[in-house]
C-alpha positions in Angstrom: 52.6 -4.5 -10.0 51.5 -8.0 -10.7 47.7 -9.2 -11.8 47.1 -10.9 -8.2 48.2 -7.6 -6.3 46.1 -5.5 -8.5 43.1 -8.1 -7.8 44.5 -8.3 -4.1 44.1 -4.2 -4.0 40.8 -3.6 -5.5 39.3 -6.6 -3.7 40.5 -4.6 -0.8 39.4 -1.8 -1.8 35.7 -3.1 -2.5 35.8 -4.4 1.0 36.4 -1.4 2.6 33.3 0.5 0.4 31.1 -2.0 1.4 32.1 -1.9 5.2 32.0 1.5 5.1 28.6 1.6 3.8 27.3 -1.2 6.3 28.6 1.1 9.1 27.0 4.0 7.7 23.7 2.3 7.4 23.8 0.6 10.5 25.0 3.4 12.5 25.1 6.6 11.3 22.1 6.6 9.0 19.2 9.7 9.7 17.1 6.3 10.6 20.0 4.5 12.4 18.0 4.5 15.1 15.0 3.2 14.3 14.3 -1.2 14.6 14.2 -3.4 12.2 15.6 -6.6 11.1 19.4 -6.2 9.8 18.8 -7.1 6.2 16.3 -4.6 5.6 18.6 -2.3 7.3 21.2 -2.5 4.8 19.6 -3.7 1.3 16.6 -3.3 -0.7 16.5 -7.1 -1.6 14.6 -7.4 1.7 11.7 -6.0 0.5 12.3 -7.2 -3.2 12.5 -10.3 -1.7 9.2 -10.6 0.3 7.3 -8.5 -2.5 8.0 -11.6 -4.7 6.6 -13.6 -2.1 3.4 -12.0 -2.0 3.7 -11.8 2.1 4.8 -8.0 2.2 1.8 -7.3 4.0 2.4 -9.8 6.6 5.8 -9.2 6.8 4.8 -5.4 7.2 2.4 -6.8 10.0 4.7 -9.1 11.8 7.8 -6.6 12.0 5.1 -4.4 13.7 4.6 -6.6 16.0 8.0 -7.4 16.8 9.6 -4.0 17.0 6.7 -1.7 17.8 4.8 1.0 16.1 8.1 2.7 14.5 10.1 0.2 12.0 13.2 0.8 9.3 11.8 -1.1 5.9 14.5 -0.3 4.0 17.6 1.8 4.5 16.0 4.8 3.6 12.3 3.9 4.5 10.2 4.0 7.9 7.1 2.1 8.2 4.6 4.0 10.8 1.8 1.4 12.6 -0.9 4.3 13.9 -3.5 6.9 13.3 -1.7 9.8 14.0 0.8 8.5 11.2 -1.7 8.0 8.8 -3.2 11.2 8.8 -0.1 13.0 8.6 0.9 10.3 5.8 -2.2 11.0 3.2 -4.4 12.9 4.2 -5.2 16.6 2.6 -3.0 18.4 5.1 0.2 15.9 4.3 0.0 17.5 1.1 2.7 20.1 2.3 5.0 17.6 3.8 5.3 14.5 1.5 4.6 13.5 -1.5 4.8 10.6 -3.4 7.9 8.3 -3.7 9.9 7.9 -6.6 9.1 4.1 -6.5 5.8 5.0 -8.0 8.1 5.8 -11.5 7.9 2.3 -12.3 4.3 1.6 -12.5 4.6 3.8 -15.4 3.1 2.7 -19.0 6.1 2.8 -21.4 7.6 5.6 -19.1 4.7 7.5 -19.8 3.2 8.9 -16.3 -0.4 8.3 -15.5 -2.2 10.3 -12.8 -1.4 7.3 -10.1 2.3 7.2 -11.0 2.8 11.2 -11.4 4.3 12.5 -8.1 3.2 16.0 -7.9 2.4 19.6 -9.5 0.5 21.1 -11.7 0.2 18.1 -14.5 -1.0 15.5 -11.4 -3.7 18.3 -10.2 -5.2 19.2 -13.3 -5.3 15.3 -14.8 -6.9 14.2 -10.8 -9.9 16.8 -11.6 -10.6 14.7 -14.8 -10.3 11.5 -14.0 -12.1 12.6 -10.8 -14.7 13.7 -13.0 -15.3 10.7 -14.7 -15.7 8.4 -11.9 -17.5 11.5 -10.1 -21.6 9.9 -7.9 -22.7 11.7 -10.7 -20.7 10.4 -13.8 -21.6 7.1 -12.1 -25.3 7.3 -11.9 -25.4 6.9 -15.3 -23.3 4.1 -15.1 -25.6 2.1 -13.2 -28.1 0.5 -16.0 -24.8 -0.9 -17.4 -23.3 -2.0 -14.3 -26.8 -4.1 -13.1 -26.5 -5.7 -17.0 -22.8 -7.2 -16.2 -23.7 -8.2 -12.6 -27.0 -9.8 -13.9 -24.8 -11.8 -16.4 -22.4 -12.3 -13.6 -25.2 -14.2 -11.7 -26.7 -15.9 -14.8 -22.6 -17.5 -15.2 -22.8 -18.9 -11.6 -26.3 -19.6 -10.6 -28.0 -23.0 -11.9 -30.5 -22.4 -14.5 -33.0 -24.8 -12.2 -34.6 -23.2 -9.1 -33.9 -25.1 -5.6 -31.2 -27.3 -7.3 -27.2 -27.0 -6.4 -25.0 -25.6 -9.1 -21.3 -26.9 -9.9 -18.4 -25.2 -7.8 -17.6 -22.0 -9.3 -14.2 -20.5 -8.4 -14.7 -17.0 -7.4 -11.4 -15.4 -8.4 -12.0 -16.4 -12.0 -15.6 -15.6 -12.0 -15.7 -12.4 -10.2 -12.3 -11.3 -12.3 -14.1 -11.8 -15.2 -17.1 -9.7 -14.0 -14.8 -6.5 -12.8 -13.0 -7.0 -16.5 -15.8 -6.6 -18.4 -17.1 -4.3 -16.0 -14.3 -2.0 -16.4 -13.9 -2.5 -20.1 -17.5 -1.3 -20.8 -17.2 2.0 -18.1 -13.7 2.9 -19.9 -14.4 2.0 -23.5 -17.6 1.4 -23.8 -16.6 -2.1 -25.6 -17.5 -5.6 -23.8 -14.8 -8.1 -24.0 -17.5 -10.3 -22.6 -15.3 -12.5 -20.6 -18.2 -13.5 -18.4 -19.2 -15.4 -21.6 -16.6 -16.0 -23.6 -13.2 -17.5 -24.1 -11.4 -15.4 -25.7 -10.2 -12.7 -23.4 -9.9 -14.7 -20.4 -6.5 -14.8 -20.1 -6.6 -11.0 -19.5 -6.4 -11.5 -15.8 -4.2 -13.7 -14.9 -1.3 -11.4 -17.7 -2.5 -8.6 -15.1 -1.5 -10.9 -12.3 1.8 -12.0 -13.6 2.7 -8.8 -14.6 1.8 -7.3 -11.2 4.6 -9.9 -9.7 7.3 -8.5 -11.5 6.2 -4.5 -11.2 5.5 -5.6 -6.9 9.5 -6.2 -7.2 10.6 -3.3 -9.2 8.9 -1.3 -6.5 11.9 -2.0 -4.9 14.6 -2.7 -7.1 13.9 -0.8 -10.3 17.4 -1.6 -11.1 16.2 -5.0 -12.6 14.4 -3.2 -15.2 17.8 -2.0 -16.5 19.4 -5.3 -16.3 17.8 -6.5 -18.7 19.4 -10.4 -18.7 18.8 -10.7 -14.8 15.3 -9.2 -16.2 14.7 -11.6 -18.6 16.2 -14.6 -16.7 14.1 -14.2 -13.4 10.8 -12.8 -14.9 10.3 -14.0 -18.5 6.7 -15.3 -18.2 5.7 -11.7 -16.3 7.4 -9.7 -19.6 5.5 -11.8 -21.8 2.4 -11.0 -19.9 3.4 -7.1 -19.5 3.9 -6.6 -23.3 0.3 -9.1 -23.8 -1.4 -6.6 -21.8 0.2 -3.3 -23.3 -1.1 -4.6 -26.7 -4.4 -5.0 -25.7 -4.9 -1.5 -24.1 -3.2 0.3 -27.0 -5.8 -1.9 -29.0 -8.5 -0.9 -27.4 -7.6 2.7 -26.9 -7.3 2.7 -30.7 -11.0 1.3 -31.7 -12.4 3.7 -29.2 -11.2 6.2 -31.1 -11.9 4.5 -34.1 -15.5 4.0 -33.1 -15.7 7.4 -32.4 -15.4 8.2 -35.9 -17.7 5.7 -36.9 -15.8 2.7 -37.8 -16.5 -0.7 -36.1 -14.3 -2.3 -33.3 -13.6 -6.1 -34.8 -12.2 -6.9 -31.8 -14.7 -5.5 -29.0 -17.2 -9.2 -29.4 -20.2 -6.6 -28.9 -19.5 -3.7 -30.1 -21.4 -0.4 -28.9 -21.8 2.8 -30.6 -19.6 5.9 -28.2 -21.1 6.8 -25.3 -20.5 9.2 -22.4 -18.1 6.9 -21.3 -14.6 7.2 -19.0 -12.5 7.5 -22.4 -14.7 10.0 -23.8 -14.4 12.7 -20.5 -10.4 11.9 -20.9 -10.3 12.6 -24.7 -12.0 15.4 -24.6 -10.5 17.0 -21.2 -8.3 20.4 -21.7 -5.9 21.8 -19.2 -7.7 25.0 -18.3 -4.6 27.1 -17.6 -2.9 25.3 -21.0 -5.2 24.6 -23.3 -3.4 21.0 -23.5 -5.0 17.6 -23.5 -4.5 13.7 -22.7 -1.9 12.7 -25.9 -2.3 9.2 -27.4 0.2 7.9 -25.2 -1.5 9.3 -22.0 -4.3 8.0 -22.8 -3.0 4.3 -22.9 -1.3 5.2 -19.7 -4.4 6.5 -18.0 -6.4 3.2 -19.4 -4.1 1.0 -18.2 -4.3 2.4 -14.6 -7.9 2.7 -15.1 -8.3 -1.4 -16.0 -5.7 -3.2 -13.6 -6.7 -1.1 -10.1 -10.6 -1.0 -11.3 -11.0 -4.4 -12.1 -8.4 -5.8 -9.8 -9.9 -4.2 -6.2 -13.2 -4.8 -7.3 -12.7 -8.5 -7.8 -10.6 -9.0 -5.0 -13.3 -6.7 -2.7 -16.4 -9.2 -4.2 -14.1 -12.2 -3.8 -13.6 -11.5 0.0 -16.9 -10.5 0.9 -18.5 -13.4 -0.7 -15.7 -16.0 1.5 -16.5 -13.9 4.8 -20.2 -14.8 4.4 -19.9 -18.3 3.4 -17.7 -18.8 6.5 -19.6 -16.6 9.0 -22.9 -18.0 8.7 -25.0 -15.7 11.0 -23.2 -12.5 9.2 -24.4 -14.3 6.0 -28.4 -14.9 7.1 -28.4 -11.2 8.3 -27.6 -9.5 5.5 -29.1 -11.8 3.4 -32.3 -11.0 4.9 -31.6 -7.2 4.7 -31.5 -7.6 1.5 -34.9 -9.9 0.5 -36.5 -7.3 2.8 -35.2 -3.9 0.9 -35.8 -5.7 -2.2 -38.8 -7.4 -1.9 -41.6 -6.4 -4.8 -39.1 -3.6 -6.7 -37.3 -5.3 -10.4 -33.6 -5.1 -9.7 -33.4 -2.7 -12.6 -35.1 0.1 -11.1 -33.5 3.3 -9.8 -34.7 3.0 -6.8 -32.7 -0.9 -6.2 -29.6 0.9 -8.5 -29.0 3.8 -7.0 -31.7 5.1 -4.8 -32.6 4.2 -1.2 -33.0 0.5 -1.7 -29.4 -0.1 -2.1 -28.2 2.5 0.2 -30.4 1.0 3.3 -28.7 -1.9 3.3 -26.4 -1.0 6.2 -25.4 -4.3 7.6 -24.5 -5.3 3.9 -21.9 -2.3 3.6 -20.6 -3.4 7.5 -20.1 -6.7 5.8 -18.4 -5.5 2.8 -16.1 -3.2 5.0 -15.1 -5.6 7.7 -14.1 -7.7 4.7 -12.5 -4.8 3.5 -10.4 -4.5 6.7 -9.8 -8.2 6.8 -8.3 -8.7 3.3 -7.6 -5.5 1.8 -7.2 -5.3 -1.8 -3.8 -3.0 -1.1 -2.7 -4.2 2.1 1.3 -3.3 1.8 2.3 0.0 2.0 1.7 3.3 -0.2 4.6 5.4 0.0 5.5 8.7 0.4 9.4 11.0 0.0 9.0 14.0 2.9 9.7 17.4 1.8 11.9 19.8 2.8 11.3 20.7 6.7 10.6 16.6 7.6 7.9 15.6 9.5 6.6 15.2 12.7 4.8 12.4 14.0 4.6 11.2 17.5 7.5 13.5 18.7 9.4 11.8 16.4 11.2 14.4 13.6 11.5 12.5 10.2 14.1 14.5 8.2 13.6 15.2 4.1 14.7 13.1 1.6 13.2 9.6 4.1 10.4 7.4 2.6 7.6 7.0 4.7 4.3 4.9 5.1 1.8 3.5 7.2 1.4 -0.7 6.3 -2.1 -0.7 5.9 -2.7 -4.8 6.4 -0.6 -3.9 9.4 -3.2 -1.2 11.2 -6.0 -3.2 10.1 -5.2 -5.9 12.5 -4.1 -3.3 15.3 -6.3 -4.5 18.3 -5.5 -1.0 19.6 -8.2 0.1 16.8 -10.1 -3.1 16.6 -10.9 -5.8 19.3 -9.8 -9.1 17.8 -8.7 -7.8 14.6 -9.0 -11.1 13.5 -12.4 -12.0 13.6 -14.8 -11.5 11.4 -17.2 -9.2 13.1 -19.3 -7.0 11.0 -21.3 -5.3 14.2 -18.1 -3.6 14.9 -18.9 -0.8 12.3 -22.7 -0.5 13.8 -22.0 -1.3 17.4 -20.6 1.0 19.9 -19.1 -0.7 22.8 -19.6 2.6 24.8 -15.6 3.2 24.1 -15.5 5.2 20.6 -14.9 1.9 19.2 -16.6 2.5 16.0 -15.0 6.2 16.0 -11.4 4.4 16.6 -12.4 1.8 14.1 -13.2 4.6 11.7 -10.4 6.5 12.1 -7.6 4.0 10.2 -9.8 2.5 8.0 -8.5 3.3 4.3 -9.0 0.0 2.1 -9.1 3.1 -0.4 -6.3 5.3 1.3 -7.3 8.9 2.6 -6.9 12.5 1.0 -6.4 14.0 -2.4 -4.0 11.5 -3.3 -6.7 8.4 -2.5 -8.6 6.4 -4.7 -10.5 8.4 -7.3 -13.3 5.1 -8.1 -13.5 4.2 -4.4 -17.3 5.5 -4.8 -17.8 3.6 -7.9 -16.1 0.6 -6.6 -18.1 0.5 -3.6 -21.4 0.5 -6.0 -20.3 -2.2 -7.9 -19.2 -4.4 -4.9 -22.7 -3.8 -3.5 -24.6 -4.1 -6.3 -23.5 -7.7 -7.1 -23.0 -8.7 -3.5 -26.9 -7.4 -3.0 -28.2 -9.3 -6.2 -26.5 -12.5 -5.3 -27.8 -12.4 -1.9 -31.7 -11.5 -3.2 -31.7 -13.9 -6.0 -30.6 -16.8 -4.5 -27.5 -18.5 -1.7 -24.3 -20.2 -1.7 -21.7 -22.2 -0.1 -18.2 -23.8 0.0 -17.7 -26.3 -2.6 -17.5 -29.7 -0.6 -14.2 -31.3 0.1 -10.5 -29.5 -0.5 -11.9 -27.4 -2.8 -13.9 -25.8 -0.3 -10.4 -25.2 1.5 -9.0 -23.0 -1.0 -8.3 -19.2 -0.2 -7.6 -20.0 3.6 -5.3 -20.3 5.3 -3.8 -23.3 6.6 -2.3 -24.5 9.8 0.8 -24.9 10.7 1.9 -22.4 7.4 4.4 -19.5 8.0 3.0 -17.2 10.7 -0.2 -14.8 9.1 -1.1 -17.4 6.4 -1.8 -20.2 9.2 -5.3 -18.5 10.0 -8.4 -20.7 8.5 -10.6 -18.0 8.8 -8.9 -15.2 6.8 -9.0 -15.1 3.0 -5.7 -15.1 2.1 -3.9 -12.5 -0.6 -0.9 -12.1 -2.3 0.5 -8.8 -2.3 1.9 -7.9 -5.9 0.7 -4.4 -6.1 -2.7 -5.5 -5.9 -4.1 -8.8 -4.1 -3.6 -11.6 -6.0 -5.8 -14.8 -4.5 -7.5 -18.2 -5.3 -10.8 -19.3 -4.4 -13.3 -19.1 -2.6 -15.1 -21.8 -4.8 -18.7 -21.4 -4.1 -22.1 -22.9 -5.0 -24.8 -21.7 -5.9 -28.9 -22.3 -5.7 -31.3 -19.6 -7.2 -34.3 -19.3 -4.1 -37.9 -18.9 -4.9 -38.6 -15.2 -5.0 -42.5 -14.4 -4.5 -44.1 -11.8 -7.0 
């Protein structure tokens, strides 16, 4: 047999494998059924594709739209737009009927598991009761002190050192990424990187950010990670950034420990002696039934989860807020005079303003930090889930084992079924009943921080810290957009693709967490009576 008919035959051959596996897919697939546009019937790329975008949240939201609550992702993957899914999804009960998909592998450290990546059993419960410990109300009470001293250096950074006069524009995703870094940094490690006043280690976001574009795509095609040209040739800069970041955790997981046998940190700029902080619980943790403990490279794991979703959500959550107030002025004077009101006469270093009634009072304040919450969530794609043996039910509809499921959470956020005009701004809607259950329905999908035991173990301690800085910039002094098209940055802009064309939503990327610009601000301190 000649060269051409052998090429002739396997070319063949390939195209019959491939229509085979189209018609499979297409038609005889367990989710064959199910809508959704062709190319995410057939290929992973689709997603890949739109997670490199940053616009799988919209996407997620628009196909929703467009085919109805019940949508094929992927080929093997069904996206689920309402509350009965999302229960079933991740809350305690779905416990026995899903758990998490193998996509969560590659937000491993070094292939090393942390509790967010690990999937299931007896390793995930025991390190979730530690790590749950040390971001426990309790744990994080004495937290507080420390957290007031970052967000009162946070406000020293962006406030004018003259009372009454207009400070310079101040960009918002550098400033409050800089706050949640060192914020995190300090809690974990008790070391300050001190980025809100110093150089140095401000590049640490933005190699988190770059990074998190590469790992959004692996999500979906882990593949890449194996080839390691295509790698290399489509994400070089994000590598870089990965392996600048890995450096510094194992650094500073290393002068912990060091400083906990008394030798000085050179690289933490102020270094602190050990305390009871997140590092120390984790290092000194012991598997009950076992006896066993974090290793060294568990630890880095752990710290690395630790740093990018603490210090990410929190600046995205502060960033949000901070735009939704600056653009919905009566929201802004409401809570702003909550706040002078609570406030008024009590140093906003007592217990009482950090984490006693003061702070907790301030209802419209948290109805403005969730509605931002719903409007821009720091997580808005999808979290997702393998079902067990014996499927799942939702709806009527039986979802076999072996299917990966998930409820796009951008996507019931903006449902008008659970929230009239889900795209307005609209913080009465969480202290406001229309007479309907609306704040019950409104409740009832909300998960910024997902739901169950497999949601966010520092949603309690993220929630402080967004209200802590949110309350002390309101009570010391106000803000605005910058003039001009700086003040334009972070929305969105007409006649853009369909979901980023809306000027009065704070736009996000999607790259595992949500990556944004702006808003730029500025600021006035206000004269504060004794």
């Amino acid at each position: 047999m000649s060269v051409q008919n052998i090429l002739l035959a396997a070319g063949g051959c390939a195209t019959l494998l491939i229509l085979g596996r189209l018609i499979y897919l297409l038609f005889l697939h367990p989710l064959a059924k199910f809508p959704g546009p062709v190319l995410a019937r057939i290929s992973d790329a689709y997603g890949a594709y739109h997670a490199w975008k940053g616009d799988a949240h919209l996407d997620m939201w628009r196909m929703h739209e467009q085919y109805g609550d019940f949508v094929r992702h992927m080929p093997n993957t069904l996206f689920i737009r309402n509350a009965e899914a999302l229960h079933a999804i991740y809350s305690t009960k779905a416990y026995a009927s899903v758990v998490k998909s193998p996509h969560y592998r590659v937000l491993e450290s070094g292939s090393v598991a942390s509790t967010f990546s690990l999937r299931g059993g007896h390793d995930h419960l025991w390190r979730r009761r530690i790590v749950s410990t040390a971001l426990s109300e309790k744990a994080q009470r004495g937290m507080d002190p420390r957290i007031a001293v970052h967000v009162r250096k946070f406000c020293e950074a962006v406030f004018p050192a003259r009372q009454g006069s207009l400070g310079e524009p101040m960009n918002m995703d550098e400033w409050c990424g800089y706050l949640s870094f060192d914020l995190m940094s300090d809690l974990v490690f008790s070391a300050s990187y001190n980025l809100l006043g110093r150089d140095k280690f401000r590049y640490m976001p933005e190699v988190i950010d770059q990074s998190n574009v590469r790992m959004s795509v692996l999500v979906y095609l882990p593949l890449i990670a194996a080839w390691r040209a295509i790698d290399g040739f489509f994400f070089r800069e994000a590598l870089i950034a990965r392996n600048r970041f890995l450096r510094f955790v194992v650094r500073a997981v290393r002068e912990r420990a060091d400083r906990a046998l008394g030798k000085w940190a050179p690289d933490a700029l102020d270094p602190c002696l050990p305390r009871n902080d997140i590092y120390n619980v984790l290092a000194t943790a012991r598997d009950p039934d076992t006896g066993k403990g974090f290793t060294a490279t568990e630890m880095v794991s752990e710290s690395t989860t630790l740093v990018v979703a603490g210090s990410d959500t929190t600046s995205t959550a502060i960033s949000s807020t901070l735009f939704y107030l600056a653009d919905n002025r009566y929201a802004y004077e409401k809570a702003a005079q909550e706040v002078r009101v609570v406030f008024a006469g009590k140093p906003l270093d007592s217990e009482e303003v950090l984490s006693g009634p003061a702070l907790s009072s301030c209802t419209y304040l948290q109805a403005c930090i969730d509605e931002a919450l719903r409007m821009s969530p720091p997580n808005g794609a999808a979290l997702t889930r393998e079902v067990l043996p014996g499927g799942l039910n939702v709806g009527g509809v039986h979802i076999p084992a072996g299917v990966t499921v998930a409820v796009p959470l951008y996507a019931i956020h903006h449902d008008p079924r659970y929230y009239v005009e889900p795209f307005s701004y609209r913080p009465e809607r969480w202290l406001e009943d229309d007479g309907t259950g609306s704040i019950k329905r409104a409740r009832l999908v909300f998960s910024p921080f997902s739901l169950g035991m497999r949601g966010c173990l520092g949603r309690s301690l993220a929630y402080h810290e967004i209200m802590t800085t949110v309350a002390t910039v309101l009570y010391l002094g106000d803000f605005q957009f910058a003039e001009g098209p700086l003040g334009q940055v972070g929305r969105g802009v007409p006649g853009a693709s369909y979901g980023r064309h809306r000027e009065n939503e704070y736009q996000l990327r999607d790259h595992i967490t949500g990556q944004k610009d702006g808003p730029w601000l500025r600021f006035s301190r206000r004269e504060i009576s004794a």
